[in-house]
Each structure stands twice: as structure tokens, then as C-alpha cells.
C-alpha positions as CSV (number, residue, x, y, z in Angstrom):
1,X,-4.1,27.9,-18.6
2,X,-0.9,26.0,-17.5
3,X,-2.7,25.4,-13.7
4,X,-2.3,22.3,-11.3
5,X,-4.9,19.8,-11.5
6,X,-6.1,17.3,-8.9
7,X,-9.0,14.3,-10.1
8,X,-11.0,13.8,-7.0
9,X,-12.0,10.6,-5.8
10,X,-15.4,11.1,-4.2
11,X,-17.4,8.4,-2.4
12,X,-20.7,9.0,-0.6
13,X,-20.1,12.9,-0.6
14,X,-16.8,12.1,0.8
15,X,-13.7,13.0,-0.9
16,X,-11.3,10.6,-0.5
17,X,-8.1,11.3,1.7
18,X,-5.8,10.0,-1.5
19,X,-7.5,13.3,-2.9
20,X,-6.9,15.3,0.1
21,X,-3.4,14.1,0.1
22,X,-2.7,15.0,-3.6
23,X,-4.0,18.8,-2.7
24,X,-2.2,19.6,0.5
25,X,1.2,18.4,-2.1
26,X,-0.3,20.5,-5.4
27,X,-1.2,23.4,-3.2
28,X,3.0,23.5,-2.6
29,X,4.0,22.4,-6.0
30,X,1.3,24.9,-7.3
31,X,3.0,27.7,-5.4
32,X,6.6,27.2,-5.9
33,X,5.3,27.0,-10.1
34,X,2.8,30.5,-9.1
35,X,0.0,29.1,-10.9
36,X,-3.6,27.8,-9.8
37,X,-4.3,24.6,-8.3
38,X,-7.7,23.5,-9.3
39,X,-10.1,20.0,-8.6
40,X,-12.2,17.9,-11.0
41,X,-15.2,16.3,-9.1
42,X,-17.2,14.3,-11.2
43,X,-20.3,12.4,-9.8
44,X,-23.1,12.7,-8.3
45,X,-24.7,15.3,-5.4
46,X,-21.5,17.0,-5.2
47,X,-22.9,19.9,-3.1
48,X,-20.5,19.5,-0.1
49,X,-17.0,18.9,-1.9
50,X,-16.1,22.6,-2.0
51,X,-16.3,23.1,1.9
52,X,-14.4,19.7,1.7
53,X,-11.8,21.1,-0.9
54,X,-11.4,24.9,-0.7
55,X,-9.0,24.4,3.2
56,X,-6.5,22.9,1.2
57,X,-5.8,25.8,-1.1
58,X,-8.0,25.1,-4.1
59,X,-8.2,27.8,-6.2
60,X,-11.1,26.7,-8.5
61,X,-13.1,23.7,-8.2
62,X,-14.6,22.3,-11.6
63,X,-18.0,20.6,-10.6
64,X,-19.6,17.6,-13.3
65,X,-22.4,16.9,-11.3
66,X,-24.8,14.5,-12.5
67,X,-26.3,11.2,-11.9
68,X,-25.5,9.1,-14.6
69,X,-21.9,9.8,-13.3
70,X,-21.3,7.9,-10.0
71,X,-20.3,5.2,-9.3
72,X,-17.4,5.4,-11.4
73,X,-17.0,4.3,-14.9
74,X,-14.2,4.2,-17.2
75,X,-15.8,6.1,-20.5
76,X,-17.3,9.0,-19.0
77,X,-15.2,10.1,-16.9
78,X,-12.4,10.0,-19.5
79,X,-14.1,11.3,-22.0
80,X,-14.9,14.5,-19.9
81,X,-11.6,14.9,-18.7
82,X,-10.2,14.7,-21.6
83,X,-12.2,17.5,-22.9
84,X,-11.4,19.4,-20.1
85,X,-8.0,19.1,-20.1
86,X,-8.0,20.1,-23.6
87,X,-9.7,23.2,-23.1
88,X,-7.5,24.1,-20.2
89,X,-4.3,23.0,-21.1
90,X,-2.8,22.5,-17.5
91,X,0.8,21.5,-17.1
92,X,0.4,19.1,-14.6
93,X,-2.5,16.3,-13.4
94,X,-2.7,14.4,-10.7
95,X,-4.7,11.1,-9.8
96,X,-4.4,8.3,-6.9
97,X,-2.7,5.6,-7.6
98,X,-6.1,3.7,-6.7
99,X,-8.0,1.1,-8.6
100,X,-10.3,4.3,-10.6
101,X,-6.6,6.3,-11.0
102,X,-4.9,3.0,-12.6
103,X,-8.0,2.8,-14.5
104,X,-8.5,6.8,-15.6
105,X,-5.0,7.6,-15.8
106,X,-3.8,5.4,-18.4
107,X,-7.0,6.2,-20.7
108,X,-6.6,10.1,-20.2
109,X,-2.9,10.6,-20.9
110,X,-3.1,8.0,-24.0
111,X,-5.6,10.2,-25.6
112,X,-4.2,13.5,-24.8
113,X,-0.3,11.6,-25.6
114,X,1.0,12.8,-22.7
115,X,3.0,9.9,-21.0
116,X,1.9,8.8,-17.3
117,X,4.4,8.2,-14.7
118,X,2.2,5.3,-12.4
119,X,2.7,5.0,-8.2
120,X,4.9,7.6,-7.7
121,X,5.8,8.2,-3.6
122,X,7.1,12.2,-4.7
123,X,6.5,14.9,-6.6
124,X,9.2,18.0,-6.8
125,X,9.8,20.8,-9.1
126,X,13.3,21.2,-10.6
127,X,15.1,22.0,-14.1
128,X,16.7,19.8,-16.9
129,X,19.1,20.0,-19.5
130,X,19.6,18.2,-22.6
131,X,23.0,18.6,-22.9
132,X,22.8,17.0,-26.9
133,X,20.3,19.1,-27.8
134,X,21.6,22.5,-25.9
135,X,18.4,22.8,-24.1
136,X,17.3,23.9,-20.3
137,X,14.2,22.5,-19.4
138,X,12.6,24.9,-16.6
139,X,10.1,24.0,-13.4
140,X,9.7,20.7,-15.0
141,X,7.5,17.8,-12.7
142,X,10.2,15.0,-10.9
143,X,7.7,11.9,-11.1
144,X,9.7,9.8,-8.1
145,X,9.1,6.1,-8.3
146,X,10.6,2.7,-7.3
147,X,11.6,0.4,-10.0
148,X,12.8,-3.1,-10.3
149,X,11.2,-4.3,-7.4
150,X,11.7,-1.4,-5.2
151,X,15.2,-1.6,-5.4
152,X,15.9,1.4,-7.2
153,X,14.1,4.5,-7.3
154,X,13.1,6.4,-10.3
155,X,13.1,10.0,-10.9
156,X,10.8,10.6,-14.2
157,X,10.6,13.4,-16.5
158,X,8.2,14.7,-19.3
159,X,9.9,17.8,-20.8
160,X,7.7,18.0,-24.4
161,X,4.3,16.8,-23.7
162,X,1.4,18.2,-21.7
163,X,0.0,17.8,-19.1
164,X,2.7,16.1,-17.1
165,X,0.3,13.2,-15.6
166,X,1.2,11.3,-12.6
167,X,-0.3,8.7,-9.9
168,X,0.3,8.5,-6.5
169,X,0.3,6.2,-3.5
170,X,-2.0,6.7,-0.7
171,X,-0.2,7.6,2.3
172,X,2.9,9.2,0.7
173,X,1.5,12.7,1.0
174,X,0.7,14.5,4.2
175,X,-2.7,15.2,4.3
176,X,-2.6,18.8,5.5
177,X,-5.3,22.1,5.8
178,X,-3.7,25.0,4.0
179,X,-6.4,27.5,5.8
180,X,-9.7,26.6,6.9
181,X,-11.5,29.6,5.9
182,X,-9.7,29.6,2.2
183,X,-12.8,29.9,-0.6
184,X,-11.7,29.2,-4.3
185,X,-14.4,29.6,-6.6
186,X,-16.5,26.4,-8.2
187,X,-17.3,26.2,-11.4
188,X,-20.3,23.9,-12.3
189,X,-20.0,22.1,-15.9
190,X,-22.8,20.7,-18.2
191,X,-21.4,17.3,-18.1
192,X,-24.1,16.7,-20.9
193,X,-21.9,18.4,-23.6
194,X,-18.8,16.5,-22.1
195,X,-20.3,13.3,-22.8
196,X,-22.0,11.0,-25.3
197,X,-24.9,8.2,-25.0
198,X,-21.8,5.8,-26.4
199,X,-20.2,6.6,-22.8
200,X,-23.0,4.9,-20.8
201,X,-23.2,1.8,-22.9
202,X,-21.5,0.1,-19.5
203,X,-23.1,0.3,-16.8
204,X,-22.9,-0.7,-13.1
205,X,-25.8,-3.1,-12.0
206,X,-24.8,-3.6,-8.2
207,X,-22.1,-3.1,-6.4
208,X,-20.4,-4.6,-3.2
209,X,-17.7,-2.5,-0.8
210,X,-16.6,-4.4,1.8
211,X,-14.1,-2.9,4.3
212,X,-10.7,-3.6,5.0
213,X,-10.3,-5.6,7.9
214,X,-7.0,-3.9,8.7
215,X,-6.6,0.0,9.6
216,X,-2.8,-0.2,9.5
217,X,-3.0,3.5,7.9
218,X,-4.5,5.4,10.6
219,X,-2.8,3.4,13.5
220,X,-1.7,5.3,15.7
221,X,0.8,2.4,17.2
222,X,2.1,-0.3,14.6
223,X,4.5,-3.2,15.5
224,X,6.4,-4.5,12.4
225,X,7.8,-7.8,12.2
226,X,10.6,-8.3,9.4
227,X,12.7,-12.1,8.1
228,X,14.1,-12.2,11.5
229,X,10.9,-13.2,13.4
230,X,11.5,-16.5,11.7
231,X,8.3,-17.9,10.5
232,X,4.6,-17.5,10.4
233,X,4.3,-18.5,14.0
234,X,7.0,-16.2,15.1
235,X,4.4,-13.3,13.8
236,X,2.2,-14.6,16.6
237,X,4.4,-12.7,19.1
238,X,3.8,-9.7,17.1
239,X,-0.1,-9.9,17.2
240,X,0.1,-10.7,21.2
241,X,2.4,-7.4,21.7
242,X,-0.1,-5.6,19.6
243,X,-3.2,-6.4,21.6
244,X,-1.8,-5.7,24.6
245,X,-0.8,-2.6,23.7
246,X,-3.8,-1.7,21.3
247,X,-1.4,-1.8,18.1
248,X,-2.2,-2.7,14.5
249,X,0.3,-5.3,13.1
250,X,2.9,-4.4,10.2
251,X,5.4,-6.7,7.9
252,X,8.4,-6.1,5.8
253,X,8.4,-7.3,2.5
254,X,10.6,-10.0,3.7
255,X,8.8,-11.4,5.7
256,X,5.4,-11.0,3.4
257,X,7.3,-13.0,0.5
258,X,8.2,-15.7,3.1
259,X,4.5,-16.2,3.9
260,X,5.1,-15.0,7.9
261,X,1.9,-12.6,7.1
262,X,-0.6,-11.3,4.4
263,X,0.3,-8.4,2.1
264,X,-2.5,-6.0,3.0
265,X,-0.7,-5.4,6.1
266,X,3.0,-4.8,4.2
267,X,4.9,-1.6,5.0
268,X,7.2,-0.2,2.4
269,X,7.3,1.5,-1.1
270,X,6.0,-1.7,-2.4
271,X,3.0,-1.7,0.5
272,X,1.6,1.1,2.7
273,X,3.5,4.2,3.9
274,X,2.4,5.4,7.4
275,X,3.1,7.7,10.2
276,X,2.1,6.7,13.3
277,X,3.0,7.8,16.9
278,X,5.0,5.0,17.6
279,X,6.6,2.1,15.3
280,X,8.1,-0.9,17.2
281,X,10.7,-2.8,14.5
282,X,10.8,-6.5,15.3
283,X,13.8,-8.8,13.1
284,X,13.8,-5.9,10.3
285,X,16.8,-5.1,9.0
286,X,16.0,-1.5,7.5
287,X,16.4,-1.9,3.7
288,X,15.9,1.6,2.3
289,X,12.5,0.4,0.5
290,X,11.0,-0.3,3.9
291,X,12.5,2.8,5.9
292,X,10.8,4.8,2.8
293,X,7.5,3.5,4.1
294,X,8.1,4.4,7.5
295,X,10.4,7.2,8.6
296,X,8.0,9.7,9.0
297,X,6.9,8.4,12.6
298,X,7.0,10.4,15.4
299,X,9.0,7.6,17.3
300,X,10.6,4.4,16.4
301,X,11.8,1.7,18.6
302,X,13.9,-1.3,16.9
303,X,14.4,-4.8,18.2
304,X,17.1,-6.7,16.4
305,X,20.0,-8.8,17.1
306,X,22.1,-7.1,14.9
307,X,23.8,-3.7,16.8
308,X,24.5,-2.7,12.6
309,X,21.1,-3.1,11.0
310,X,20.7,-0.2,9.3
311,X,17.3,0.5,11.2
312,X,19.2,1.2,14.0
313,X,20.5,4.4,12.5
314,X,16.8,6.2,12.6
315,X,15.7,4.3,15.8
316,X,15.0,6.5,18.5
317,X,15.8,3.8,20.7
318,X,17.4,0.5,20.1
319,X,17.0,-2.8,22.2
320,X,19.7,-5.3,20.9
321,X,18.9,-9.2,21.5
322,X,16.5,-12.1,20.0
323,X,13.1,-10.8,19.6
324,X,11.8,-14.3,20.8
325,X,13.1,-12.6,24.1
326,X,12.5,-9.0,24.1
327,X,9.0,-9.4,23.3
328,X,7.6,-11.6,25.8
329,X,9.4,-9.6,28.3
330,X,7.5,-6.1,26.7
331,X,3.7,-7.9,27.0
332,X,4.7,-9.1,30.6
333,X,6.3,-5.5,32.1
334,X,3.3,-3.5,29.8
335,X,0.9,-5.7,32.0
336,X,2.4,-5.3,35.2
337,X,3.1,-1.7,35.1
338,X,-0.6,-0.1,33.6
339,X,-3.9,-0.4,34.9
């Protein structure tokens, strides 16, 4: 009653690392609220997902194994969270903000009326008071978002209505062991009495994954071009620098509205957060909405004309002058000096 619940997305036996990401973050949220935090794995031959699951602090793991269930489809999978959840009333649930959490979200919370905050990059605990109605909302979920664009950012409440549903970005949680040799317990579900015939009248006839071309995410080096490389063909400096180095290429959003590169490889809280070792800046300027999607590496070197750009405040080094200079000069001493 009133625990912490994390959907898993599962692929191959695999649990997803948007999953893993949403546990290491409900396992803290979970404490700070001293209640449970228990996983939902629904699909098929799910033997291995509570070794996967229990390091990150799952208390109980709630196991719908069967294999009419994977791969995902709509129907079924709401339908038998949506029992769940009404049998175990939890206060808060949490999904990816993927293409199966856009989908499932929506579909639970409208049937349980519970509101759904969508791509939120953080989660908190904290109060609220309605001053007009005299009341003091306690331990309530903070559902942060960007709005308009990215240029503001959101903090969402639900005081009433339960569970407090929310979706979030890959990448904006650390993905973090709470203690490898933690063991929650697993409780395995008859999914038949969660489900109906009526939920299988889709089905999936083939399917196609294709991988992405581009592993910005787990780079451990990323050079980021913003506007200020100047066009498409300025970006080419940017892919030289980053195969000489062994670097995976970034944008602003800038520079991806402009057309200087494709939006798969946009870094921001309207593209891909990361956290690499090292993040080389090229022409960005440092709008809040892009910092938000990088700060969190371990060191960041900026190259900008401009001594003010507000990048330059979180650089751990700064190299003022015109990137169409600086650059060339990088590839040539990188060459010279490493074997």
C-alpha cells in the first residue's frame, strides 16, 4: 500500500537502462518517503530480471510472465497494470519516457484518473500548500519538466489523485547499484486473470529493430558543435576532431534547427543528456537548456569567441578564439604528440 513503483522495460531478458535509471532514482525517492520500491516486469521468460533488479534496491519485484505478453502491446499490458495498481494503491509510478512509456502511460493514468506528467528530467519530494484552501500538502512528487520549448522549466504537482504518474528521459537519471548482494522478494502473477481474450485482438506479426547508428549516450568523449560553427560544413571540423580523437559528435539545438546536423545526435533537455569523461564545446553559447543536458561531465572544455558565453562559467577550461582556428590546430598537435 502507498509503495514506489517502477514499469520495466525489458527486451531480450534485458532490462532496459531507462528502467535501471528510474530505480537507482526511486530507490532514493522511496527512502526519503520510507516506503517500498517495487518493479512490474511484464513479458516473456522473465527468469533473470530479479538478479537484474534486486542491486538497485528493489524491494519486491511483481513478475507477469507469459508468452502472449512480449513484444509489447498497448491493451495488455494496460489492462494488467491497471489492475494492479488498483489493488495496490501506490502513491507513485514511474515509466520511461520511451515510445512503450508514451504509449502505456497515457492509457494507465486515464483509466485510473490520475493525471501524467510526460518527459520529466527530475523527480524530488517536497510539501505544498494551498494557501485558499488552508491546506499543507506533505511528501508530495515534484514532476520537473521543460515547457514552451525548453525555455522554461516546469515543476508539476498532483496533490488529490493517485498514483502520482510520471515519465522520464533516458539519460537524466544516474544509473547506479544500491548493493549488489541486495534480494527483494518476487512475486509471480497469473497474468491470465489480469487479462482478457479482447486484449490480444492486436497482435504483432513481425518486427524490425534496427540500431542507432549513433552511441552519443555512452560516449565516453563527445565534441559539441553549437550556431557558432556556422553551417553544415563548419560541423565537418567537428567530425575530423572527433575521429582523431575517438569522439562521438554532439549538437546544440541551435545548430540542429539550422540544419548544421541531425537531431538524433542533439544534446539538451530537448535531446539527449549525457555524462561523459570529456565534452569539448565548439560555437555554443551555453543556454541553460543545453547546459541541463550536459553539466554532469567529468570535464568540459569550451571553444568560443566570446570570453562571456555563459558556458564559460562551468568550463573547466576555456580556449577563447574562432573555432575555424582552434580546431585545426587541436587535430594537428593531437597527431603530433600521441603515438
Amino acid at each position: 500500500m502507498n509503495n514506489l513503483f517502477v514499469y520495466l522495460e525489458i527486451e531480450n531478458g534485458r532490462v532496459e537502462d531507462v528502467s535501471l535509471e528510474l530505480l537507482t532514482k526511486g530507490r532514493s525517492l522511496a527512502n526519503q518517503l520510507e516506503c517500498r520500491l517495487e518493479a512490474v516486469a511484464i513479458g516473456s521468460a522473465l527468469d533473470t530480471v530479479g538478479e537484474q533488479v534486486f542491486p538497485y534496491g528493489v524491494d519486491v519485484l511483481h513478475r507477469f510472465d507469459d508468452a502472449r505478453l512480449h513484444p509489447y502491446t498497448s491493451l495488455p499490458h494496460t489492462s494488467i497494470l491497471v489492475k494492479l495498481f488498483k489493488e495496490e494503491q501506490p502513491q507513485i509510478a514511474l515509466m520511461g519516457a520511451t515510445s512503450i512509456g508514451r504509449d502505456l502511460g497515457p492509457r494507465v493514468s486515464s483509466a485510473l484518473f490520475s493525471g501524467l506528467t510526460a518527459d520529466c528530467t527530475s523527480l524530488e519530494i517536497g510539501d505544498h500548500e494551498e494557501k485558499k484552501a488552508g491546506k499543507t500538502y506533505r511528501n508530495l512528487l515534484y514532476q520537473i519538466r521543460p515547457a514552451f520549448g525548453g525555455n522554461i522549466v516546469a515543476t508539476i504537482i498532483n496533490p488529490e489523485n493517485r498514483p502520482q504518474m510520471a515519465t522520464v528521459r533516458e539519460g537524466v537519471m544516474k544509473k547506479e547499484i544500491c548493493d549488489a548482494n541486495y534480494r527483494g522478494e518476487t512475486v509471480s502473477h497469473d497474468a491470465g486473470k489480469y487479462v482478457s481474450d479482447a486484449d490480444f485482438v492486436v497482435g504483432v506479426i513481425e518486427r524490425h529493430i534496427e540500431a542507432s547508428k549513433v552511441n552519443i549516450k555512452g560516449a565516453p568523449i563527445i565534441v559539441s558543435g553549437g550556431y557558432g560553427m556556422g553551417s553544415k560544413e563548419g560541423f565537418g571540423l567537428l567530425f575530423d576532431l572527433a575521429h582523431t580523437i575517438g569522439a562521438e559528435v554532439g549538437a546544440s539545438r541551435a545548430a540542429v534547427d539550422a540544419g548544421f546536423c541531425e537531431h538524433e545526435r542533439q544534446i539538451g533537455q530537448t535531446g539527449v543528456t549525457v555524462r561523459p569523461k570529456l565534452y569539448i564545446a565548439c560555437g555554443i553559447s551555453g543556454q541553460i537548456q543545453h547546459i541541463a543536458g550536459m553539466q554532469d561531465a567529468s570535464m568540459i572544455i569550451a571553444i568560443n569567441n566570446d570570453p562571456a558565453a555563459p558556458i564559460n562559467a562551468i568550463a573547466d577550461y576555456v580556449i577563447t578564439g574562432d573555432v575555424e582556428t582552434v580546431i585545426p590546430k587541436m587535430i594537428k598537435y593531437y597527431k603530433k604528440n600521441s603515438k
